[in-house]
N, C-alpha and C positions, 0 to 999 in steps of 0.2 A: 561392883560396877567399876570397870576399868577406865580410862582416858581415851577417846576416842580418836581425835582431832584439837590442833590447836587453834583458838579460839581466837586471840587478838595479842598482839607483841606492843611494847609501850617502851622507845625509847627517850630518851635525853638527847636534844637539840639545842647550839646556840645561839642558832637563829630560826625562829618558828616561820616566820616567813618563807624565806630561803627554802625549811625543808618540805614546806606544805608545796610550795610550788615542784620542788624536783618531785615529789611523791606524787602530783599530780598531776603536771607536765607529761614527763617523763612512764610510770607505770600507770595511769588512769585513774588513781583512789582519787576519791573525791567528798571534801571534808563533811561531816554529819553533823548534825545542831544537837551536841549531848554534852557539852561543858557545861557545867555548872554555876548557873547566875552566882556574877562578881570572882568568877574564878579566873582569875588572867595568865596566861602564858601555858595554856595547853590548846591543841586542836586536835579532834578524833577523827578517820577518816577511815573510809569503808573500800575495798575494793570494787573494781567491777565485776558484776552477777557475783556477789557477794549475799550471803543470806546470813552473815554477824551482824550485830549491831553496827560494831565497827570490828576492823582488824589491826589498825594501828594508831597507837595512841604517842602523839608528840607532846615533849614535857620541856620549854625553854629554860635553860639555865643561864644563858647567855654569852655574848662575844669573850669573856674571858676564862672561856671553861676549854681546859684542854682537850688535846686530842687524845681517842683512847690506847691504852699499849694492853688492850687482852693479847692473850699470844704473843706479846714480845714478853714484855717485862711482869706481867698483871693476867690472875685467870680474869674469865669474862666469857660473854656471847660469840663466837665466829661469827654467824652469820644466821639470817633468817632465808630460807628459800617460798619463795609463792611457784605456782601449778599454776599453768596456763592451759589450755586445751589445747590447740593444735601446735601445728610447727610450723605453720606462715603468723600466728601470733606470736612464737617465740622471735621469727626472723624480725618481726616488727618491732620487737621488742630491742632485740639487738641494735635495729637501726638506730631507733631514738635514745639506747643509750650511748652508743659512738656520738650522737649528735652531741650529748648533753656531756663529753670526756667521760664518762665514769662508767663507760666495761672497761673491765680488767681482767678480764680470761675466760676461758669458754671452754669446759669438758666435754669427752664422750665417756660417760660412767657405763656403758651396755645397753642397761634398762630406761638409764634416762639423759638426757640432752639436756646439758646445762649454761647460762649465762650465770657469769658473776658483775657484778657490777659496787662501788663504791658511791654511797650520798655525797652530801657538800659538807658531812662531818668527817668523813670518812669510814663510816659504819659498813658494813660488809653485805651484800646479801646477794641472793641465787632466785635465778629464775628459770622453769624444771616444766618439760614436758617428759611424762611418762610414757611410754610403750603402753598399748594396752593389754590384757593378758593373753589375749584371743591371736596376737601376734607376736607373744613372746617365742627366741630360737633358742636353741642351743648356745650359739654364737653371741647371742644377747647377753643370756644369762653368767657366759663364763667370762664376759668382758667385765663384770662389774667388780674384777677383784683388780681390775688397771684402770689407769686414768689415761684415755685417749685422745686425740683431737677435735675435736665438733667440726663436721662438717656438713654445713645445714641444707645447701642445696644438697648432697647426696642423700642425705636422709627424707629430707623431701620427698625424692624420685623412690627412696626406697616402702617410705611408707604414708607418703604422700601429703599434700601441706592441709589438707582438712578434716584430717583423722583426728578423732577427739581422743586423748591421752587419756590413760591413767585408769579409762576403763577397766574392772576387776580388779583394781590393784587400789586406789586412793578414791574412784565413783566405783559407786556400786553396780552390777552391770545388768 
């Protein structure tokens, strides 16, 4: 039996506050009552239409924990990416993260349309609508070996802002 999906990512925060709100401000999770009586300085939080228990688990260490150098100086995690459905949720998504400073780049991978954005630790993560298979081209397909520009209203017009992603490829169709 192989690994199918990833279940829930649990990082280290120095301010649990702080990250509960950006994680739920910000991308919509919203926290779940599964900490453990008398266990202080984590909070679990679930995304939305989420069917985990949770997806991501915050672990306080506190204001004098530094920042991380994975990829500079230290291996470590890049980044986490979530799947959203369509491509007026990815726009949305984009919006409130300019709101809140932390996108930091925005690809066109071919197959899939990405936002990056940075927490208030500065931990890294993507947010990924997929092509669904039924509309995969040629064009698509040979794009995913470059890293292009996102351009979200064109893509929109091209496959329109309420097409649910990822069909055949990450849902099952």
């Amino acid at each position: 039996m192989g690994i199918h999906r990833l279940n829930h990512a649990v990082l280290y925060v120095s301010d649990l506050a702080r990250s509960v709100a950006f994680y739920s401000d910000v991308l919509g999770f919203r926290p779940v009552a599964m900490t453990p009586d008398g266990f202080r300085g984590a909070t679990f939080l679930q995304a939305p239409d989420s069917t985990n228990d949770h997806d991501l688990g915050l672990f306080e260490i506190g204001a004098g924990a530094g920042r991380s150098t994975a990829g500079r100086s230290t291996v470590g995690l890049y980044h986490l990416a979530w799947e959203v459905d369509t491509l007026d949720e990815l726009a949305a998504t984009a919006e409130r993260l300019v709101a809140a400073g932390a996108l930091v780049g925005t690809s066109d991978h071919g197959t899939t349309k990405s936002l990056y954005g940075k927490d208030p630790d500065g931990l890294e993560f993507e947010v990924v609508w997929l092509i669904p298979a039924d509309l995969l081209d040629d064009t698509a397909l040979a794009a995913r070996t470059q890293i292009g520009r996102l351009d979200l209203d064109a893509e929109r017009q091209r496959y329109g802002g309420q097409t649910r992603g990822g069909v055949g490829i990450s849902v099952p169709a």
